[in-house]
C-alpha positions as CSV (number, residue, x, y, z in Angstrom):
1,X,115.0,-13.4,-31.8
2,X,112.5,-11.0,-33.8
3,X,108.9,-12.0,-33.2
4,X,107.7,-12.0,-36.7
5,X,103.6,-12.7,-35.6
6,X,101.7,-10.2,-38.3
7,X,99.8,-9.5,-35.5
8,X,100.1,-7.2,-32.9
9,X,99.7,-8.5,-29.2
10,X,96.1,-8.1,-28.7
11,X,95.4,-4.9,-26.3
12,X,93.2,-6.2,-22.7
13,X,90.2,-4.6,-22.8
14,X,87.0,-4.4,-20.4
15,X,83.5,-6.3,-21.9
16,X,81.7,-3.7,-24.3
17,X,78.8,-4.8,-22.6
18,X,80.2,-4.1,-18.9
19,X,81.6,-0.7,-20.0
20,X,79.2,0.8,-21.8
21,X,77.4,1.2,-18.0
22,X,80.7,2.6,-16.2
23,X,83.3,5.0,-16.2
24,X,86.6,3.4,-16.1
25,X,89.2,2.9,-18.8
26,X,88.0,0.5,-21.7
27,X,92.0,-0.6,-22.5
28,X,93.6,-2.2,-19.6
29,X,97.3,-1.9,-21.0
30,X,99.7,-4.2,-21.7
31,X,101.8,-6.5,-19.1
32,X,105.4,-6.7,-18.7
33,X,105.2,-10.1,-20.9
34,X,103.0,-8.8,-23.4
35,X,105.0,-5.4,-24.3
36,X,108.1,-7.5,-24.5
37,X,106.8,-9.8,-26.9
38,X,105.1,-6.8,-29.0
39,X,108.2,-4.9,-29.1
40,X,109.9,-8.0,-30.5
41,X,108.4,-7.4,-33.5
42,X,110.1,-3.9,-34.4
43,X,112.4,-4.6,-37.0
44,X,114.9,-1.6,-35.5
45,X,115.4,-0.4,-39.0
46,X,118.3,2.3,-39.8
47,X,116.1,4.2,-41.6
48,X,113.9,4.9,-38.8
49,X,110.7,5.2,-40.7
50,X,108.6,5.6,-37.8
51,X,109.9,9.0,-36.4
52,X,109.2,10.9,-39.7
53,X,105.8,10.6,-38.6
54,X,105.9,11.3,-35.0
55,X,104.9,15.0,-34.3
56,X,107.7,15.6,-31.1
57,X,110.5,13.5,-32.5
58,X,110.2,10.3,-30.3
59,X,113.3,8.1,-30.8
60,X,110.7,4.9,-31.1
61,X,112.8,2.0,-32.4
62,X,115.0,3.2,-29.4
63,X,112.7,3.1,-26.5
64,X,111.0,-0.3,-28.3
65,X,114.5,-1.7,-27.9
66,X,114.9,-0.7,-24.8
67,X,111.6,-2.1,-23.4
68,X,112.3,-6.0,-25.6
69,X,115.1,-6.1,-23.5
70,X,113.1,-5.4,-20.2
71,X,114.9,-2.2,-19.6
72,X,111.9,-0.7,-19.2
73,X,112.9,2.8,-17.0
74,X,115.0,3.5,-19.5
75,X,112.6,3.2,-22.1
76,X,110.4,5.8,-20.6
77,X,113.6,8.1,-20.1
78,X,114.3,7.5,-23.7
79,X,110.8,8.8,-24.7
80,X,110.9,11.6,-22.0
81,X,114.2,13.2,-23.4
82,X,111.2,14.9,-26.1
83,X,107.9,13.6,-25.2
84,X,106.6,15.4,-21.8
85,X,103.1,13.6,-22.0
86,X,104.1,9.9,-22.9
87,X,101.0,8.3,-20.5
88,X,98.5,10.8,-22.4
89,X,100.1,9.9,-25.8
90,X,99.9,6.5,-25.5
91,X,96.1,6.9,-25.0
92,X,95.0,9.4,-27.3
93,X,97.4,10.1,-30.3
94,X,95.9,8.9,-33.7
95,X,99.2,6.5,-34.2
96,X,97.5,4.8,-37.1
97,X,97.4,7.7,-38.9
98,X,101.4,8.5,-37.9
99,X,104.1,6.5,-36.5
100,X,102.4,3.4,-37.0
101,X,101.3,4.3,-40.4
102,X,105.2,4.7,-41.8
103,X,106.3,0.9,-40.0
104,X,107.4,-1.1,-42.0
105,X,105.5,-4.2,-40.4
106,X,102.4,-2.5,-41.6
107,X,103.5,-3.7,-45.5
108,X,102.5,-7.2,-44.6
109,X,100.9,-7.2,-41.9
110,X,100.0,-4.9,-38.8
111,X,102.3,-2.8,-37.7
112,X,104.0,-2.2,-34.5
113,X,101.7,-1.1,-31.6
114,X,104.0,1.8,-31.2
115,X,101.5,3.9,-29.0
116,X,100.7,0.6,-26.9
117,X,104.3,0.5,-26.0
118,X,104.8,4.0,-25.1
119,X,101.5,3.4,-22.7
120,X,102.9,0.8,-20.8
121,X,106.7,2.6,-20.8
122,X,104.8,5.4,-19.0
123,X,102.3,3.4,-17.1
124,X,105.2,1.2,-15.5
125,X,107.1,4.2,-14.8
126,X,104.5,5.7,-13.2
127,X,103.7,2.6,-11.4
128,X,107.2,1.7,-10.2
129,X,109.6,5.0,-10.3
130,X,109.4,7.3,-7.6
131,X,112.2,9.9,-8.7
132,X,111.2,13.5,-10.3
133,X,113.0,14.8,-13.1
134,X,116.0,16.6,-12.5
135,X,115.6,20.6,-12.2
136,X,117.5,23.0,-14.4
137,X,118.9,26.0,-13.1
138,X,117.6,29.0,-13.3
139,X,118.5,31.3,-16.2
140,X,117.0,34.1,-14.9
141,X,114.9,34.5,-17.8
142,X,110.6,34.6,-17.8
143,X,108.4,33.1,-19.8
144,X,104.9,33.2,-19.9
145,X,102.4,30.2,-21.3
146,X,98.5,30.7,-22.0
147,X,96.4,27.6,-22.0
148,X,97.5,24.3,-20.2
149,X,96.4,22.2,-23.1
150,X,98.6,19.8,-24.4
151,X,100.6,22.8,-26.8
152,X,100.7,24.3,-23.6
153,X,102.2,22.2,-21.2
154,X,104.4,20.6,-24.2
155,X,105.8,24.4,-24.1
156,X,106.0,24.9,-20.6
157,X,107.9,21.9,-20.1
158,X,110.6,22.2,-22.2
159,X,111.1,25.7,-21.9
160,X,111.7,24.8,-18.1
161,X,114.0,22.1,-19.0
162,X,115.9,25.2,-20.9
163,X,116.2,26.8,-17.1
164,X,113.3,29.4,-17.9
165,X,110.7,30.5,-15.2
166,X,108.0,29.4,-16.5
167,X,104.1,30.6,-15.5
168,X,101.2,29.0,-17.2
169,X,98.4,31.2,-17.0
170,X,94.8,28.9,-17.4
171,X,91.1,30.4,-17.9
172,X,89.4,27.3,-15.7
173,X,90.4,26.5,-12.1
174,X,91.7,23.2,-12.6
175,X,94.9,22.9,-15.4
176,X,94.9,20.5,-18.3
177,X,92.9,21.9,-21.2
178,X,91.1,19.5,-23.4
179,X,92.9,16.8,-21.5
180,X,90.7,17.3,-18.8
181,X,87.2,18.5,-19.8
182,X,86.8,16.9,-23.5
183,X,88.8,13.6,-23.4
184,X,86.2,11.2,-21.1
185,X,87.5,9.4,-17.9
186,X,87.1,6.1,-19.9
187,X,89.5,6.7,-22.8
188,X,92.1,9.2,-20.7
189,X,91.9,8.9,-16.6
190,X,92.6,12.1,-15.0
191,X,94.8,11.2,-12.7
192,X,97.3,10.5,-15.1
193,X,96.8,14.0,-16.6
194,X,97.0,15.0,-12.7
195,X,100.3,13.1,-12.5
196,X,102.1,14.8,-15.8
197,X,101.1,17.9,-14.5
198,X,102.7,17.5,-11.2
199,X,105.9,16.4,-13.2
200,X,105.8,19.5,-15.0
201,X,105.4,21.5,-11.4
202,X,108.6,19.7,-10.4
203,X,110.7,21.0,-12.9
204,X,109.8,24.4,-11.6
205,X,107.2,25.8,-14.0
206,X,104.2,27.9,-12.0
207,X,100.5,27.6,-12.7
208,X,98.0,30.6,-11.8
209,X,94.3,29.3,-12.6
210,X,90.8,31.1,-12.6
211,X,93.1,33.8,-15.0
212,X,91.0,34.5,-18.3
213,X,93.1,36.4,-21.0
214,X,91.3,38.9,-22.0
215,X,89.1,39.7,-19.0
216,X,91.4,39.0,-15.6
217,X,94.5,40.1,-17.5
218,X,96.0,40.7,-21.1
219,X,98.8,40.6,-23.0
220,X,100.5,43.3,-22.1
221,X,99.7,43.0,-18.5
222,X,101.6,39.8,-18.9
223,X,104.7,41.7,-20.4
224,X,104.5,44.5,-17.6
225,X,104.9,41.8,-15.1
226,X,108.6,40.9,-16.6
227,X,108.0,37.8,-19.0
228,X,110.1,38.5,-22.0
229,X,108.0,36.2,-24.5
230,X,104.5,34.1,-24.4
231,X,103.4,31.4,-26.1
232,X,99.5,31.5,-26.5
233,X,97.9,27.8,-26.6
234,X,94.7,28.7,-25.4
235,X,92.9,26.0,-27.7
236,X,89.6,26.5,-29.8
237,X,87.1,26.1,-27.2
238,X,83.9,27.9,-28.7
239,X,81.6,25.6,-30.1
240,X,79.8,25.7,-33.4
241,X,76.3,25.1,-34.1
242,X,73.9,23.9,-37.5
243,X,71.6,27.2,-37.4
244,X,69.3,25.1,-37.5
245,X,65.4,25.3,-36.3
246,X,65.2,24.4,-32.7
247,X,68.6,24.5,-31.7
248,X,67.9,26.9,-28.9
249,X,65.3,24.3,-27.1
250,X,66.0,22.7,-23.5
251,X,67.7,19.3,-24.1
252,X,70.2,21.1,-27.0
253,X,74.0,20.6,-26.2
254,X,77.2,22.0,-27.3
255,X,79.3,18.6,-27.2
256,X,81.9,20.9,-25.2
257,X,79.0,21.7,-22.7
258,X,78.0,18.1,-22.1
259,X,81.8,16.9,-21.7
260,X,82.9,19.3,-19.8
261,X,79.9,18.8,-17.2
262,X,80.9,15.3,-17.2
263,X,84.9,15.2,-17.4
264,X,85.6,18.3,-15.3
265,X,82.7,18.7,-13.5
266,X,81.6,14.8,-12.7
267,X,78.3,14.9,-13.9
268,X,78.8,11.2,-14.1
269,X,79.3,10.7,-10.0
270,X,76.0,13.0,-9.3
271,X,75.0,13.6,-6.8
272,X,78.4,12.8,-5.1
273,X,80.0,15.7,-7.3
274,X,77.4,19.0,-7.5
275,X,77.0,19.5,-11.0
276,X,74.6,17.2,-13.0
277,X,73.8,16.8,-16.5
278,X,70.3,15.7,-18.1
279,X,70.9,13.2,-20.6
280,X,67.3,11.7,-21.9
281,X,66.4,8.1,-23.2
282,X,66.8,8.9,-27.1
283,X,70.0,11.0,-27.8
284,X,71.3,12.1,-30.9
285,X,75.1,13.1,-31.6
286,X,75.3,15.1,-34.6
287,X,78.9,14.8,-36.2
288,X,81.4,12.2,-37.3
289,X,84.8,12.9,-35.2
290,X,86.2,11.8,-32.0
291,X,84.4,14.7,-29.7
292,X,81.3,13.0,-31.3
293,X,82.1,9.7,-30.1
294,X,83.3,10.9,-27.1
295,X,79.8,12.7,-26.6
296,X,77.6,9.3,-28.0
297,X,79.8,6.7,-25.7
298,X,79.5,9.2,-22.6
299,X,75.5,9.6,-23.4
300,X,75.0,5.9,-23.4
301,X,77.3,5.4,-20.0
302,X,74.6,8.3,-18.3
303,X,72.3,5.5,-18.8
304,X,70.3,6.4,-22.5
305,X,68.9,3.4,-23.6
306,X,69.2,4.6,-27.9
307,X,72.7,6.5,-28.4
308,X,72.7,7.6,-32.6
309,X,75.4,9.1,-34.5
310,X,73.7,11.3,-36.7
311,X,76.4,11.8,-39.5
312,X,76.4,13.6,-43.3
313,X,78.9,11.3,-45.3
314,X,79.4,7.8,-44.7
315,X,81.6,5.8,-42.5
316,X,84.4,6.4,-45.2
317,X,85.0,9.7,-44.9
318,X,84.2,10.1,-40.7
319,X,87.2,12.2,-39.2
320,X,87.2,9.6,-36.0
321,X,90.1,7.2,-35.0
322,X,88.7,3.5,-36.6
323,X,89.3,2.6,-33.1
324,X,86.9,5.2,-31.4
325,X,84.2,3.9,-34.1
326,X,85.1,0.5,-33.2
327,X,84.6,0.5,-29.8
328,X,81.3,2.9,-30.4
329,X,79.6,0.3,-32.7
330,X,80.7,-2.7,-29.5
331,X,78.9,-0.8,-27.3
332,X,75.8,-0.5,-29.3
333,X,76.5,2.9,-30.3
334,X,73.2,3.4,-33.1
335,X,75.1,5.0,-36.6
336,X,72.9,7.0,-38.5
337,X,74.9,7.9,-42.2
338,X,74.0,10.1,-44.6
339,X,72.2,11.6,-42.6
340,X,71.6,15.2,-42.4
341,X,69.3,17.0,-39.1
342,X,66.9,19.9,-40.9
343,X,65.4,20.8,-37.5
344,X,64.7,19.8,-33.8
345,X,61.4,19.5,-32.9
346,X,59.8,20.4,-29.7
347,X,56.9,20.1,-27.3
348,X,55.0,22.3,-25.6
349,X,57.4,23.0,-22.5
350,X,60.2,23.9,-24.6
351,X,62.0,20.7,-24.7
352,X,63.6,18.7,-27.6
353,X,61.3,15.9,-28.6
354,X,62.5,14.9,-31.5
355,X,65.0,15.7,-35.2
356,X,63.8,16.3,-38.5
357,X,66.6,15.0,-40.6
358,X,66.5,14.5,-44.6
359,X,68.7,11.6,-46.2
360,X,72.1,12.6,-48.0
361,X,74.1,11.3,-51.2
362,X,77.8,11.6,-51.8
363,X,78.4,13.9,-54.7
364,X,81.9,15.4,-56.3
365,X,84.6,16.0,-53.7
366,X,85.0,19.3,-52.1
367,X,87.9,21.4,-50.9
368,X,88.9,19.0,-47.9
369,X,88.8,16.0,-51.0
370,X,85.6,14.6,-49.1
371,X,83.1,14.1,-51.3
372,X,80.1,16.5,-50.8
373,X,76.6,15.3,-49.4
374,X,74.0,15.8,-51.6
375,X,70.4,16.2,-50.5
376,X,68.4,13.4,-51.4
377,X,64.9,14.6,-52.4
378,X,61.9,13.6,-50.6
379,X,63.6,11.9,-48.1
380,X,62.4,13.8,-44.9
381,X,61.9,11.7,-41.6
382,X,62.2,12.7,-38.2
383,X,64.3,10.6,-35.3
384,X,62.7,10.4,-32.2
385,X,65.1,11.6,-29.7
386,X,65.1,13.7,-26.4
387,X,68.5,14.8,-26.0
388,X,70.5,16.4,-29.3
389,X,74.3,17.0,-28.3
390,X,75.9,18.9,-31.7
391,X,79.7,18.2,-31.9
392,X,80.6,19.4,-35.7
393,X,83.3,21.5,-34.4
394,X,84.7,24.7,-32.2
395,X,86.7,27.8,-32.9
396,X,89.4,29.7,-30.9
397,X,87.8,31.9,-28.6
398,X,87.5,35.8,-29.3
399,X,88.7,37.3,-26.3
400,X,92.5,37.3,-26.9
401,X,92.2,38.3,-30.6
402,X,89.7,41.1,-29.3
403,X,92.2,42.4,-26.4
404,X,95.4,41.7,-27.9
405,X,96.4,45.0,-30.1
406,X,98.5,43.9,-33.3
407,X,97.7,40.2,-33.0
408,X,96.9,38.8,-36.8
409,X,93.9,36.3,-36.7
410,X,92.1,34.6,-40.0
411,X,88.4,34.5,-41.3
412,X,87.7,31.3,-38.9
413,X,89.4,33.5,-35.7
414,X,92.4,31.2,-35.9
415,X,96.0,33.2,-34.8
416,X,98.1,33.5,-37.6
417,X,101.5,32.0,-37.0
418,X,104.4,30.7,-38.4
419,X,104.3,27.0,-38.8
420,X,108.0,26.2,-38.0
421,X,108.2,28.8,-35.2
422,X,104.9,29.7,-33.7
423,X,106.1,32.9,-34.2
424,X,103.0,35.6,-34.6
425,X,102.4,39.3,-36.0
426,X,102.8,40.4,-32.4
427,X,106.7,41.2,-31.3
428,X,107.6,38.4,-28.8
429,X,104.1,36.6,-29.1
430,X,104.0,33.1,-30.5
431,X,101.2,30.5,-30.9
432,X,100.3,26.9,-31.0
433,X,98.1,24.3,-31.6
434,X,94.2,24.8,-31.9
435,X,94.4,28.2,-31.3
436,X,96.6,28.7,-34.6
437,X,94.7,25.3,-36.5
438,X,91.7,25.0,-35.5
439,X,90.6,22.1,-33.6
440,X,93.2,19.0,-34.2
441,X,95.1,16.3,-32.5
442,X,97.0,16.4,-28.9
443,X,100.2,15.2,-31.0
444,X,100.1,17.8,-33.1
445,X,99.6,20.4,-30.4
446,X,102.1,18.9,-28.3
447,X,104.6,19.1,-31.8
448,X,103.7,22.8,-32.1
449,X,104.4,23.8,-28.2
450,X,107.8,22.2,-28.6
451,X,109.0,24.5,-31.3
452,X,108.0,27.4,-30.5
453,X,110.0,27.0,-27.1
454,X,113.1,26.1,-29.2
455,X,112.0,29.7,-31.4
456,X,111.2,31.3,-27.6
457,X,114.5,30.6,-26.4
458,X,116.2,32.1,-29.8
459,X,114.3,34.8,-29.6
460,X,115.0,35.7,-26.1
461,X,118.5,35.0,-25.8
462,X,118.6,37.4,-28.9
463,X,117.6,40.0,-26.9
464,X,120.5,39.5,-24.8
């Protein structure tokens, strides 16, 4: 019988006030009990609503179905068949802004906790399943993958499913992209990235680390060694800044900087891991997205006592997930809106000890139909901080656009590629995810890996 509660099963979650002071994952996860009486309430409709708004095609009324009768391996298998990261999914796609946002539970009511679901289908898996997917054979064919990111691995996978060799080539010594050095321990746990990963090495595909396009290798070095096509998903790792006064002081960070220190490095275990980071009493975040509150809820774990989000517009128009802000505000996450930093003041050693920051007033909207902070007049004030961590976004790095001869690229450095196909200006060369949008979602990157295997395949088996 349907479960026709408006609500969805509420998700376990650790104390905001225990949290805030560790590392571990804030969302416990569903039990058995609980996803079975959550996916009750899909409505299985024949119009299948939800999948027009999934990214990689995930047959969700399917695997829901499959889990409300308990059958819960075959769930996962069901998402598996086009989903190769269903544990990281579950976590960190923006599902209220996609699958769940077409449900049709969501008219009256909230709709079905579609990414909960597909956690705990992967999480039980995990948990309980001991068998590795089956491996294709061998077509004799090479293809070669830049960037273990989620467009990366997304491409990898499937292209080794297709009986490709598959070699991912990634510029830092340990694989995962942005799964591993910008998503924080507490909202994505590593060994589950760690676990994927090692799936993906079971189906055959190879992955060479410390290899930095560009500098250690190009292009055509790749295509010298045999690999008929490459996918480029290489992400937008370079960091923007305000040009601002002051940016350049000691106590200034690059949000990438700070959680890479901390999620790769585990600046948050010093001194049992080597690298540390200095995170003061009084730390600003300046910027309104989810690296932001990744950055803020990180600062205030490192022990700052005054964590503020220092953001333009207001709470309306923040890029974040509502539930990032959510749990931010629980764990006494400071917001600071319309607010705009001017400068960042500092002392006489060179370090930050304080932002000069004017107040702002929404005006007329501007091209991205946000509408535009206005400076309010006379408004000046400065926030007395120590640390300033700047998170307003990041661009694909230069050095494959700079090495790569024939490779188109836009004003913001983005590689120009077809949206359908990934295919790019450069013959057998296609691209995916941040590296071709700019910084996005891990859904989206993952949906843009996956077809350009299917146009790397075509392409390739053209050849003949």
């Amino acid at each position: 019988m349907a479960n026709m509660s408006l609500k969805k099963v509420p998700m376990p979650e650790q104390d905001p006030q225990v949290r805030n002071r560790n590392f571990s994952e804030v969302a416990l996860g569903y039990t058995g009990e609980m996803a079975v009486e959550e996916a009750g309430r899909c409505l299985n409709c024949k119009h299948r609503p939800c999948m027009s708004g999934c990214p990689v095609n995930v047959r969700i009324p399917e695997f829901i179905m499959h889990i409300a009768a308990g059958e819960f391996e075959k769930a996962y298998e069901t998402i598996y068949e086009t989903n190769s990261l269903p544990a990281i999914c579950g976590r960190v796609c923006p599902q209220e802004t996609q699958c769940e946002q077409k449900c049709v539970r969501g008219i009256k009511g909230e709709p079905v906790a579609i990414g909960r679901l597909e956690r705990f289908a992967a999480d039980w898996y995990m948990k309980n399943i001991k068998k590795q997917a089956a491996k294709t054979p061998r077509n004799g064919k090479k293809a070669a993958v830049i960037g273990s990111g989620p467009a990366g691995l997304t491409c990898a996978g499937d292209l080794a499913k297709m009986g490709y060799d598959v070699t991912i080539i990634e510029a830092f010594h340990k694989a995962g992209g942005v799964l591993v050095y910008g998503i924080p321990e507490f909202r994505l746990p590593k060994d589950l990235v760690e676990k994927e990963i090692e799936a993906l090495k079971a189906l055959g595909v190879e992955i060479r680390t410390n290899m930095v396009i560009g500098k250690t290798l190009t292009i055509d070095d790749i295509f010298n060694e045999g690999y008929e096509a490459i996918f480029i998903g290489s992400g937008a790792g370079l960091p923007s800044f305000m040009g601002i006064p002051g940016e350049n002081l000691n106590g200034v960070y690059s949000a990438n900087e700070f959680l890479t220190r901390i999620n790769l490095m585990k600046a948050y275990m010093f001194p049992q891991a080597a690298t540390p980071v200095k995170c003061g009493r009084n730390v600003a975040v300046v910027g309104g997205g989810n690296v932001a509150m990744d950055a803020a809820r990180s600062a205030k774990r490192l022990g700052a006592e005054n964590v503020y989000i220092v953001y333009r517009r207001s709470e309306a128009e923040m890029p974040a997930r509502i539930e990032e802000v959510h749990h931010a505000k629980e764990e006494g996450i400071i917001f600071k809106l319309l607010t705009n930093p001017t400068r960042i003041l500092g002392d006489d050693n060179g370090w930050v000890s304080g932002m000069e920051c004017v107040n702002m007033e929404l005006g007329e909207p501007d091209a991205s139909g946000r509408r535009r902070p206005v400076t309010v007049q006379g408004s000046e004030h400065v926030i007395d901080v120590d640390t300033v961590i700047i998170a307003i976004g990041t661009s694909p790095n230069p050095l494959i656009r700079s090495t790569t001869p024939g490779l188109e690229t836009n004003k913001w450095g983005c590689i120009v590629a077809d949206e359908d196909t990934g295919k790019t200006s450069r013959e057998g060369v296609f691209a995916g995810g941040d590296a071709v949008t700019g910084a996005a979602t891990v859904i989206l990157a993952m949906g843009a890996g996956k077809k350009a295997a299917k146009a790397m395949d075509e392409y390739i088996r053209s050849k003949g």
